[in-house]
C-alpha positions in Angstrom: -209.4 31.0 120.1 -206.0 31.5 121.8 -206.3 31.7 125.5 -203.7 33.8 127.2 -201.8 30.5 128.2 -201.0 30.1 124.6 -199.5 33.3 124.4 -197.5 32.7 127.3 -196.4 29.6 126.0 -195.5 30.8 123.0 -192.1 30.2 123.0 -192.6 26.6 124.4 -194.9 25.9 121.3 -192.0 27.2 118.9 -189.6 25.1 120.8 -191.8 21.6 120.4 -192.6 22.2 116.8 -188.8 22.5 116.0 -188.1 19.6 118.2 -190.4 17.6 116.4 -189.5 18.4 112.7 -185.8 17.8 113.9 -186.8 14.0 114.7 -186.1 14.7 118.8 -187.0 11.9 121.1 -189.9 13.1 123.3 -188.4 12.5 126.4 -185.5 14.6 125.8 -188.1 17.5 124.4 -190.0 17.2 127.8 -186.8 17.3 130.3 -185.1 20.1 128.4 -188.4 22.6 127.0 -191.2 21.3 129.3 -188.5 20.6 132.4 -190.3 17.4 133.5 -188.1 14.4 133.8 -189.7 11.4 132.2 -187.6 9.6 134.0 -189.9 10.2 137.5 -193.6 10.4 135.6 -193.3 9.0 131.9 -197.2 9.2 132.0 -197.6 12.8 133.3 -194.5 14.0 131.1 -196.0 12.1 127.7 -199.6 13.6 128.4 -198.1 17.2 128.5 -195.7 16.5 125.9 -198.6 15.4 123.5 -200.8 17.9 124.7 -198.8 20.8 124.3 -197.6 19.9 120.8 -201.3 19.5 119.4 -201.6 22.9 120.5 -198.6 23.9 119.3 -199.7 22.0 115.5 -203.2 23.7 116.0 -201.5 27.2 116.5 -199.5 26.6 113.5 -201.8 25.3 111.1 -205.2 27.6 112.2 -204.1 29.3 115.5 -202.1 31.9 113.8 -204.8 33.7 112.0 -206.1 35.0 115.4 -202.5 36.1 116.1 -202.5 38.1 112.9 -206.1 39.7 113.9 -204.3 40.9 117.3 -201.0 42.6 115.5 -202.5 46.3 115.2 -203.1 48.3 111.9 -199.9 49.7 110.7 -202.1 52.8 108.7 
């Protein structure tokens, strides 16, 4: 189910799946969409990098079908 952290994060979740189909290095992708500088914590800003693009892979592979069941009837 989406939580309402995924819908606030929405954006962020767009943002890391077009990062990754363009090839971007991780590190770059967490300092400029997660504002984390791997520089400081390369362990903390990897484990949110990779967590929040499996989410962002889940929402776009099975996640989307509960965002279609919350887009109201248009009849």
């Amino acid at each position: 189910m989406l939580t309402p952290y995924d819908y606030e994060h929405f954006g962020t979740y767009l943002n890391l799946l077009v990062a990754d189909a363009d090839g971007t290095d991780w590190r770059e992708v967490s300092r400029i969409v997660l504002r984390i500088d791997p520089m400081q914590d390369p362990q903390r800003a990897w484990q949110i990098y990779s967590s929040h693009l499996a989410r962002a892979v889940w929402m776009s592979q099975q996640g989307h079908r509960h965002l279609l069941g919350d887009i109201p009837s248009l009849h």
